[in-house]
FIZA-391859 format. One record per residue (C-alpha): x, y, z. Coordinates in steps of 0.1 Angstrom, whole numbers, plus 5000, padded with zeros to 4 digits. Example, Ala and Ser with C-alpha at 12.3 -4.5 7.8 and 13.67 -1.06 7.14 Angstrom:
# FIZA-391859
((5123, 4955, 5078));
((5137, 4989, 5071));
END
This chain:
# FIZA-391859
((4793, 8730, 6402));
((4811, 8714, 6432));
((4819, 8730, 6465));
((4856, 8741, 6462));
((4858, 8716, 6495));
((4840, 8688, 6487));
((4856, 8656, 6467));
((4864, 8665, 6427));
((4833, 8652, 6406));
((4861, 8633, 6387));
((4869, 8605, 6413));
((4906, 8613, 6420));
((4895, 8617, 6457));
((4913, 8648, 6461));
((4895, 8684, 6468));
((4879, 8701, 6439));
((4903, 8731, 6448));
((4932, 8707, 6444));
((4920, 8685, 6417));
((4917, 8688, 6377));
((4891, 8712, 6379));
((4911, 8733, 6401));
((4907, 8768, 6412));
((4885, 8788, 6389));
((4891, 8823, 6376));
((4874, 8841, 6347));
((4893, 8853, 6318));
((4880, 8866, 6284));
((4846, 8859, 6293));
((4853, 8819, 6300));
((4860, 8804, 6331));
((4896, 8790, 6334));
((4909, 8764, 6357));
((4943, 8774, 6377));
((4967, 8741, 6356));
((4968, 8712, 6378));
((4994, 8684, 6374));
((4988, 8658, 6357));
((4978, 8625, 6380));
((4976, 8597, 6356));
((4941, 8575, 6354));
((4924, 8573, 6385));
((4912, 8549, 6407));
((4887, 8539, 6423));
((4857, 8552, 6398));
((4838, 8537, 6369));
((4856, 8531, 6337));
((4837, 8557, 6317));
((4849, 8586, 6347));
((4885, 8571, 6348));
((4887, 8576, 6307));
((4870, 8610, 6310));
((4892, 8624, 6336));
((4927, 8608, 6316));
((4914, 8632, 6286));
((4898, 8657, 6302));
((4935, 8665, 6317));
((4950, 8669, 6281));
((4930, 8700, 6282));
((4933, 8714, 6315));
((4967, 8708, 6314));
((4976, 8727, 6280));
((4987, 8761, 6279));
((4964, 8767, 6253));
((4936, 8754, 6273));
((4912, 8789, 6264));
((4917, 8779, 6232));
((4913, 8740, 6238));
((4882, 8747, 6259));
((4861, 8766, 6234));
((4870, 8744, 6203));
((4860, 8717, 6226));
((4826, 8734, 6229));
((4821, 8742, 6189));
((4832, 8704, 6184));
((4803, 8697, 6208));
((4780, 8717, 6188));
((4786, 8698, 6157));
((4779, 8665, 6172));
((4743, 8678, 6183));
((4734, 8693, 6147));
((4706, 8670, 6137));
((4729, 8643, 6119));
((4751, 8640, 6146));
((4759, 8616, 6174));
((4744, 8633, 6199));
((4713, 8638, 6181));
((4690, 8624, 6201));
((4695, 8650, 6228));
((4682, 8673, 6208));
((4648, 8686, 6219));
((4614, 8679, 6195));
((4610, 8717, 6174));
((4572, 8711, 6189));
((4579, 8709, 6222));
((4611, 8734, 6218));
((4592, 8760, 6193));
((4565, 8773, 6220));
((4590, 8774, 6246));
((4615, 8797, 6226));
((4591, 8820, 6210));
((4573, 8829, 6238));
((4604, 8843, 6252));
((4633, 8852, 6227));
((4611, 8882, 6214));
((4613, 8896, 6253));
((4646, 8888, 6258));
((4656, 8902, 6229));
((4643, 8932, 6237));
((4656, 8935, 6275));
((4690, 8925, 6267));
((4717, 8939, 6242));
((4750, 8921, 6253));
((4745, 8885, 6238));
((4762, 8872, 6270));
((4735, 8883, 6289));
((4710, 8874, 6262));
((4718, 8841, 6265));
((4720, 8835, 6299));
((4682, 8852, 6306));
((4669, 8831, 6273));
((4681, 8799, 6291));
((4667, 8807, 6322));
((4630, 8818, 6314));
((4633, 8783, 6291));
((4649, 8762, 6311));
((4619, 8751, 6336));
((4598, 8739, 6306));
((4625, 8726, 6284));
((4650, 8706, 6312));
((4638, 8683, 6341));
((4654, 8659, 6360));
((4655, 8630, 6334));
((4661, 8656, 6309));
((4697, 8665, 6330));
((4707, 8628, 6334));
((4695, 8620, 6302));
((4722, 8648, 6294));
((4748, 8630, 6314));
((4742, 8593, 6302));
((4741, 8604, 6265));
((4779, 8622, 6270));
((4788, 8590, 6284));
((4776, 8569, 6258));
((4792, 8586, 6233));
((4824, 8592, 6245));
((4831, 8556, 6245));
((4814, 8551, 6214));
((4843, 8535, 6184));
((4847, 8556, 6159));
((4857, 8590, 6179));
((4883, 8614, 6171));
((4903, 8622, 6200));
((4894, 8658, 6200));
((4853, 8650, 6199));
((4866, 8628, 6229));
((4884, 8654, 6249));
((4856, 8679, 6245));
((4829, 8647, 6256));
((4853, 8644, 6281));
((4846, 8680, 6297));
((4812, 8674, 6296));
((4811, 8638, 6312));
((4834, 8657, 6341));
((4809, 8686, 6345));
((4778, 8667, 6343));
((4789, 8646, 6370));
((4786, 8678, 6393));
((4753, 8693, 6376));
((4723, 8697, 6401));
((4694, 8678, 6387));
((4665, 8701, 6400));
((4659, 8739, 6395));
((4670, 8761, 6398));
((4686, 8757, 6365));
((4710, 8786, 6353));
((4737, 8796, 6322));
((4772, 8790, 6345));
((4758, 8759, 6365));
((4746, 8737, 6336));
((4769, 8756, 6307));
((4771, 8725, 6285));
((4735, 8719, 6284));
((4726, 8758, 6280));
((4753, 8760, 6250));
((4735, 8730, 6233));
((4704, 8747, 6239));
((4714, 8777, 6223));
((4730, 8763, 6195));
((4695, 8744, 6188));
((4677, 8784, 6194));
((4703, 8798, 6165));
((4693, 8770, 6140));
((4652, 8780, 6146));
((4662, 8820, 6147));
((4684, 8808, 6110));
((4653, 8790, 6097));
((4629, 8819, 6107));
((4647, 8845, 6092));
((4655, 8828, 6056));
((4614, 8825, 6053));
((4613, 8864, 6059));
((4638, 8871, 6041));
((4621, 8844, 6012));
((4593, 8863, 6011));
((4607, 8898, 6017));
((4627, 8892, 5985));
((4596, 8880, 5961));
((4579, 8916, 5972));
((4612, 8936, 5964));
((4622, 8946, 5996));
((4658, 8952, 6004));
((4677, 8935, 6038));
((4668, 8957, 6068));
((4637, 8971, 6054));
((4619, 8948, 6073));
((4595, 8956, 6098));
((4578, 8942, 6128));
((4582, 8902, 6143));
((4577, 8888, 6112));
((4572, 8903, 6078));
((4583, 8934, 6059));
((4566, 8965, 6049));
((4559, 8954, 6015));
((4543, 8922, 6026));
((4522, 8944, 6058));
((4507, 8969, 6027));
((4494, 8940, 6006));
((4486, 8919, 6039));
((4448, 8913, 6029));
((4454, 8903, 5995));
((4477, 8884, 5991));
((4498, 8885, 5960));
((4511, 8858, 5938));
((4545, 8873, 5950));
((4539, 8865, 5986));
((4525, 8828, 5973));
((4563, 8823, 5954));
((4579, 8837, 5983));
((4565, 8808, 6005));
((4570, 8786, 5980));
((4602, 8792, 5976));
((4608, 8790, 6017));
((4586, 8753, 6017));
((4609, 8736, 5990));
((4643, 8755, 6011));
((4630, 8743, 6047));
((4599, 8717, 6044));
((4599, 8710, 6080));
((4597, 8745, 6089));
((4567, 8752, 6067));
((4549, 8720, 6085));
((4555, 8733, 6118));
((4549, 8768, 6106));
((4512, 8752, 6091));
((4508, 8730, 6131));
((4508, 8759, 6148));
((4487, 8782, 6124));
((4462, 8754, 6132));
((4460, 8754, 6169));
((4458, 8791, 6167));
((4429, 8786, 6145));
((4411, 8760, 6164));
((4419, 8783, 6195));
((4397, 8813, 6178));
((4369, 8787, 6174));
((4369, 8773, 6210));
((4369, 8807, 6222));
((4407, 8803, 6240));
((4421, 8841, 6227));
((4427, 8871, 6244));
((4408, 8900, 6240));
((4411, 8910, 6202));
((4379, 8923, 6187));
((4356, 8949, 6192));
((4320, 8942, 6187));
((4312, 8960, 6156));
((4345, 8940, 6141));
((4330, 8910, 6150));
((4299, 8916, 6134));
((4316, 8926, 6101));
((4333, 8894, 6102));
((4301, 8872, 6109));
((4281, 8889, 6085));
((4302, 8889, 6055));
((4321, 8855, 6058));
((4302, 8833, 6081));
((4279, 8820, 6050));
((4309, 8818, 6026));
((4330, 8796, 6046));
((4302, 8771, 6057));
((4313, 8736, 6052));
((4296, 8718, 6028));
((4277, 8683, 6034));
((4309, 8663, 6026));
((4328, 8682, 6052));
((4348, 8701, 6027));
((4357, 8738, 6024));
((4341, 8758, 5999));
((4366, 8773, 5970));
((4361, 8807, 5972));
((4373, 8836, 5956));
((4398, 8852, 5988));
((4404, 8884, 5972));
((4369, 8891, 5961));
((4358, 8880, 6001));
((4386, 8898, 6021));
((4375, 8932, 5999));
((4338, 8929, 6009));
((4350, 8935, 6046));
((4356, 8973, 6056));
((4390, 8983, 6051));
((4388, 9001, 6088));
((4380, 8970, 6105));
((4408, 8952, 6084));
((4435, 8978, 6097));
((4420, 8979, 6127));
((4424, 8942, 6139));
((4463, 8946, 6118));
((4476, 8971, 6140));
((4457, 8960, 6173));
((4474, 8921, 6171));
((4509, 8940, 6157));
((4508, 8962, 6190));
((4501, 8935, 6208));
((4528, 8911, 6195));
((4552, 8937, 6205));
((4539, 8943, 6241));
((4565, 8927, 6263));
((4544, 8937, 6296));
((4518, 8912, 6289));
((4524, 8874, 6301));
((4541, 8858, 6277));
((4517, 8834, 6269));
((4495, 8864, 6256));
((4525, 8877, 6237));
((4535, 8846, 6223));
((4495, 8841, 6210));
((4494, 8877, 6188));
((4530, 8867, 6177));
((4518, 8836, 6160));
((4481, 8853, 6156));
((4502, 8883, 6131));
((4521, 8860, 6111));
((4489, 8841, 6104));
((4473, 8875, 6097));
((4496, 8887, 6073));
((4504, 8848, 6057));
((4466, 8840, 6052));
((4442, 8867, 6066));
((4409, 8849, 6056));
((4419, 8819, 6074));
((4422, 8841, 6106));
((4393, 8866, 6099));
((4374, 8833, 6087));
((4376, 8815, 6125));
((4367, 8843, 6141));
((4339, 8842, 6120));
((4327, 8803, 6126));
((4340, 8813, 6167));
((4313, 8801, 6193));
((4324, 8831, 6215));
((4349, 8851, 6214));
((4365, 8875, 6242));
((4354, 8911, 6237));
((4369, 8945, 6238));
((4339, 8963, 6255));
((4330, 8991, 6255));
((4302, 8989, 6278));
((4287, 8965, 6300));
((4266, 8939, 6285));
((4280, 8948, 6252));
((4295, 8912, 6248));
((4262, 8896, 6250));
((4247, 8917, 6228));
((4269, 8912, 6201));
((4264, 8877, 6206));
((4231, 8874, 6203));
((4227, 8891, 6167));
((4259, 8869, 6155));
((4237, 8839, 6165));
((4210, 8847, 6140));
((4210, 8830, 6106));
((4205, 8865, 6089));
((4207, 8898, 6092));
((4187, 8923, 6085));
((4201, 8965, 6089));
((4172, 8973, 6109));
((4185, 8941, 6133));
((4212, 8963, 6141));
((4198, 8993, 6149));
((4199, 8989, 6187));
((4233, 8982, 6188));
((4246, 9013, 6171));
((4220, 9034, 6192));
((4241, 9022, 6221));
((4275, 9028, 6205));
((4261, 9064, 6198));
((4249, 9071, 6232));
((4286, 9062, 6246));
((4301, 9086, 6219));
((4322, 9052, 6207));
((4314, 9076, 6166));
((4342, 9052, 6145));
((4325, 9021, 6158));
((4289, 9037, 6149));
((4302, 9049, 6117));
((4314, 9009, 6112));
((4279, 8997, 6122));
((4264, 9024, 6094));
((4285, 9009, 6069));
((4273, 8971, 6075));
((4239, 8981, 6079));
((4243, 8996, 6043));
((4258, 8967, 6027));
((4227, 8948, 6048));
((4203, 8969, 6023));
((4223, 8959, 5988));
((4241, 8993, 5988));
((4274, 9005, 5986));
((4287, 9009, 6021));
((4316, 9030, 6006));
((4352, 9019, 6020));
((4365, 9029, 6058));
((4401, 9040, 6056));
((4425, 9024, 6033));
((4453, 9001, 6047));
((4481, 9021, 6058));
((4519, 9009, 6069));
END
């Protein structure tokens, strides 16, 4: 925004203090311009200025301009929705989808006023999602538009303001809520249509497991869905169905990201997640099942009758460790935002997860001793196993007094020798 000294942004020549912008003041939570009288069409600037500042002062000038002002900006909204005029301002949902997630969880969280919510949302997004071309692109696409045919006079007034404010906007960072307000309102607007689309897939599959509103639990899913998690039901298949044939795009984006989270567990780009002895399970049991076939194709397998030869301890144990972690807003946010995506996979299709984790060339470890990684990784590299071939490893977890892992090492080697490892602990919510 301009220096209250230098020239007005609109091209009248005269101070900013003096001008149509005039003095500001705040007032029911918008800021007001003190009325300024009404100059005619200035000279002296472009057409597109000259036409903006003539409308702009219909609103300034009214004594309803509060009320002018913010059905200017809802007007504005409506022309960004995705059939609109200003359309192609909109950010792409994959390079806008990242961005927001790995921050509106935190911010969320930090924040209860929606003011305030808003504001801190925009700045921790703002660096990846604006730039410099990004600003003016901004300011040429107002312009455009305003003098576009086909305009009602109101979408024109409201372009109007935004033409003026643009032409005052700092380019660079930093980038903040009350200096660039048009742009962070758009941006907002395009956050509530993601947060919309989110929610009616919850709620989608919430309702195909019986579970009322506000029952729901955790970033993503409800309680019914988090107590069925490892097998999923034909409810839980409806329930996506039903959100696929509501929101297509969503679902495709929803299916991008769940595969570069999968590819990310195979390339051995996570964060810590695993323990050894949960590693091994996973190797062991679904490694062989899931190998690719000649042709390059998956095999069809039966996923219930696979996710229910792992141990129920290790199952619960990786749940809860990536739900904790999903919630943990004092790890960087690229962390957070990983487990966030990494639970909703989880609880959408578990054997895809547990399955790359499998298939992973290496994956980073929860020790708990030194050197413990690489002996893990050595027995995963063998072809088979035998329950003697795992013998030195839970030596080493008993010496360290690390008794559940043992206990989870027992129960592998026993399903090594053909017999019945009996279950760890059942799932619990």
């Amino acid at each position: 925004m301009s220096s209250r000294n230098e020239p007005c942004p609109c091209g009248s020549g005269q101070k900013y203090k003096r001008c149509c912008l005039g003095e500001f003041r705040r007032a029911g939570g918008i800021v007001l311009p003190a009325p300024p009288p009404r100059r005619g069409r200035p000279t002296g600037v472009d057409a597109v200025t000259a036409e903006a500042a003539v409308l702009a002062e219909d609103v300034l000038c009214s004594p309803a301009r509060l009320q002018r002002m913010s059905e200017g900006l809802v007007l504005l909204r409506e022309l960004f929705r995705p059939d609109g005029p200003l359309a192609f301002l909109r950010w792409s949902w994959d390079e806008f989808v990242p961005v927001i997630e790995r921050h509106i969880h935190r911010v969320t969280e930090e924040v209860e006023d929606m003011d305030e919510r808003r504001a801190l949302l925009f700045a921790r997004c703002a660096p990846e999602l604006l730039g410099p071309e990004r600003v003016e692109r901004f300011n040429q696409g107002f312009r455009r538009v305003l003098m576009e045919p086909g305009r009602t006079l109101e979408e024109r007034r409201a372009l109007a303001m935004a033409v003026l404010e643009m032409q005052g906007v700092p380019r660079h960072p930093p980038y903040t809520y009350g200096r660039h307000h048009t742009m962070a309102w758009l941006m907002m607007a395009q956050v509530s249509e993601w947060a919309e689309r989110r929610s009616r897939v919850s709620a989608a599959v919430a309702r195909a497991h019986g579970v009322r509103p506000g029952e729901q639990k955790g970033p993503w899913m409800s309680p019914g869905v988090l107590r069925q998690a490892m097998e999923p039901p034909e409810e839980m298949m409806a329930g996506l169905q039903e959100a696929a044939d509501a929101d297509p795009e969503f679902m495709e984006l929803m299916e991008k990201y769940e595969a570069s989270l999968l590819l990310s567990i195979l390339d051995g780009r996570t964060p810590e997640v695993l323990h050894g002895e949960e590693w091994l399970w996973l190797t062991v049991v679904l490694r062989e099942p899931l190998r690719l076939g000649p042709d390059g194709m998956a095999p069809q397998v039966d996923v219930e009758a696979l996710l229910g030869r792992l141990d129920e301890e290790v199952k619960q144990a990786v749940l809860s460790r990536v739900d904790a972690a999903s919630r943990d807003r004092s790890s960087p946010p690229e962390a957070q935002q990983w487990f966030e995506w990494a639970y909703k996979a989880l609880l959408m299709r578990p054997l895809a997860f547990f399955g790359a984790f499998a298939k992973a060339r290496e994956a980073p470890l929860l020790e708990r001793f030194e050197g413990e990684a690489v002996l893990v990784g050595e027995l995963r590299r063998r072809e088979r196993w035998r329950a003697e071939d795992l013998e030195p490893y839970r030596l080493n977890l008993s010496a360290r007094g690390a008794h559940g892992a043992e206990q989870r090492v027992r129960r592998l080697q026993a399903l090594l020798r053909g017999e019945s490892p009996g279950p760890g602990s059942r799932l619990r919510v």
